[in-house]
C-alpha positions as CSV (number, residue, x, y, z in Angstrom):
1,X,-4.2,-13.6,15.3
2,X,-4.9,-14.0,11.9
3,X,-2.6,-15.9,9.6
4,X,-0.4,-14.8,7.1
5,X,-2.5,-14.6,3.2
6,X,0.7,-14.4,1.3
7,X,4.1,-15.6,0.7
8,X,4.8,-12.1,0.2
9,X,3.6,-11.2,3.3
10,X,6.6,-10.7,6.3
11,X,9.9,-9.1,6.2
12,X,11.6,-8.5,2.7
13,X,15.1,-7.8,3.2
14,X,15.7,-8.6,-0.5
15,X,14.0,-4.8,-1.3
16,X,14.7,-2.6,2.2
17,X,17.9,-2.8,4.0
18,X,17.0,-3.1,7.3
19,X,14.6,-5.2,6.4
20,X,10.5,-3.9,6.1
21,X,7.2,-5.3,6.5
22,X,5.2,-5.9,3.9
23,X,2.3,-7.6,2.7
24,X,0.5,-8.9,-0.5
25,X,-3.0,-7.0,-1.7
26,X,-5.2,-6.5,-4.3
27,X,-6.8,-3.5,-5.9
28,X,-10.3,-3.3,-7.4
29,X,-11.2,-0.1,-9.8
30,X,-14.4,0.6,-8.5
31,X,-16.2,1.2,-11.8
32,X,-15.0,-1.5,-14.3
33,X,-14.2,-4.6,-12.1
34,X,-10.6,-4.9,-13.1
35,X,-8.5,-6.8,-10.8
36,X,-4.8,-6.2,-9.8
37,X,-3.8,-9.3,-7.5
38,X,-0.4,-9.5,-5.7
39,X,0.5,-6.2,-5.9
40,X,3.6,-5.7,-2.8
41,X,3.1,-3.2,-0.3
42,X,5.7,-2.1,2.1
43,X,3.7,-1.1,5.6
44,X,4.3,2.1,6.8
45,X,3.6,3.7,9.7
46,X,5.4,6.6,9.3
47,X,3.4,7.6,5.9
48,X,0.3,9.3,6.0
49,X,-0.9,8.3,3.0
50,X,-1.7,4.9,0.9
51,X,0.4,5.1,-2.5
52,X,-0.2,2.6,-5.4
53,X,2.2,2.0,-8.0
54,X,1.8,3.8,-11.0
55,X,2.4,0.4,-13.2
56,X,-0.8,-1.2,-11.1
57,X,-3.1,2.0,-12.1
58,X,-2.4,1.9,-15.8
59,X,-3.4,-2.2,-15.6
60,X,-6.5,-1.3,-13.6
61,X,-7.0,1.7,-16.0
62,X,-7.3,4.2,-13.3
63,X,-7.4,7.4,-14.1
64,X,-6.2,10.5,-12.0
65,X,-9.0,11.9,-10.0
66,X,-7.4,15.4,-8.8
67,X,-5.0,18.0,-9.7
68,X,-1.4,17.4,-8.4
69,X,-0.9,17.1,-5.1
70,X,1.5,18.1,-3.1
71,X,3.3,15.9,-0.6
72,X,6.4,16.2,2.1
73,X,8.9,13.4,1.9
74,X,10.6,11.9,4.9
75,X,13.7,13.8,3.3
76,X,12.1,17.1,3.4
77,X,11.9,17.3,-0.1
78,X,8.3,18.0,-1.9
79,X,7.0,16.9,-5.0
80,X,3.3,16.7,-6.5
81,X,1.7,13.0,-6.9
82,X,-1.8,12.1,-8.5
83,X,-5.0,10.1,-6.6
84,X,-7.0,7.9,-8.0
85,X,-10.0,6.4,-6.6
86,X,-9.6,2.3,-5.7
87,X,-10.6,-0.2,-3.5
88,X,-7.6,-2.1,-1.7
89,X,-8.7,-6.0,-0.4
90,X,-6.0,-6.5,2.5
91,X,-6.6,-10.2,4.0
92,X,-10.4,-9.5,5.7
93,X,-10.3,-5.9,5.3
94,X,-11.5,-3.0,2.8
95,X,-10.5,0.0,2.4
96,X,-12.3,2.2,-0.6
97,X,-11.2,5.5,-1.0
98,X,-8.8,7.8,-3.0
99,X,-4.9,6.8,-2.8
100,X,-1.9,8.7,-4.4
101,X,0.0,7.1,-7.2
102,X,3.9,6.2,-6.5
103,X,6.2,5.7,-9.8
104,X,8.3,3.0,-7.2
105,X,7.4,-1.0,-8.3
106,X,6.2,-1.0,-4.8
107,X,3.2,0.7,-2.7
108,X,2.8,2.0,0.7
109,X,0.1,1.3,3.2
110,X,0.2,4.3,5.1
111,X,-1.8,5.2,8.5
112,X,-4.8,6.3,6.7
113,X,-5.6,2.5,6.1
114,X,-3.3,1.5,9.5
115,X,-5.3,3.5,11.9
116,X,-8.4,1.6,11.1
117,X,-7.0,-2.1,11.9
118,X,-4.7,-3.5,14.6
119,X,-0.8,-4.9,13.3
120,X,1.4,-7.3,15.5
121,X,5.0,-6.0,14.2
122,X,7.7,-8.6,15.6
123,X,10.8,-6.9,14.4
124,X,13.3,-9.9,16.0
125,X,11.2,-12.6,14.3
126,X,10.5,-10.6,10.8
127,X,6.7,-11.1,10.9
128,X,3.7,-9.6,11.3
129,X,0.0,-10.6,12.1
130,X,-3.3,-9.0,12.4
131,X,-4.5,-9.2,15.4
């Protein structure tokens, strides 16, 4: 098991009530080099998708690579998000690739990135670990 990169990386029960995982990446726009550091990401492995926070793509200056698209909510409810295209650096890992924009200060790491790696959630202890 790996160990954790980040103090942000673990349980935040400050944000989410019960409290979520989340961890600590960076984001790379793949053209210019600009670097976002630090940026919190609430893991989710009930979201399909990977969502950046809008106020980390204007830093990056990311620009919308699609039309709107549009997206189910948990609640049932739809709406209509942008993608851009980004590279998120998660401990060892990669993942390039398009990933919708979220107006919340927070992202998601949805199963799109998930299903390539291997988590060790431990719920009672509020951490988590590669493994």
């Amino acid at each position: 098991m790996s160990k954790l990169s980040s103090d942000m990386d673990g349980y935040d029960a400050a944000t989410f009530s019960p409290p979520a995982p989340v961890a600590s990446v960076t984001f790379v726009h793949p053209e210019t080099g600009h670097v976002a550091t630090d940026v919190m990401m609430l893991i989710d492995t009930g979201s399909d998708e990977t969502l950046v926070p809008a106020n980390v793509c204007a830093a990056l200056g990311a620009e919308a690579i699609t039309t709107l698209i549009q997206v189910e909510l948990v609640d049932g409810a739809r709406t209509e998000l942008q993608a851009v295209r980004l590279q998120m650096k998660w401990d060892r890992y990669t993942f390039n690739g398009d990933f919708l924009v979220t107006k919340t200060k927070f992202g998601i790491i949805g199963r799109n990135a998930l299903n390539r790696i291997r988590i060790r959630f431990d719920g009672p202890a509020q951490t988590w670990s590669f493994d």
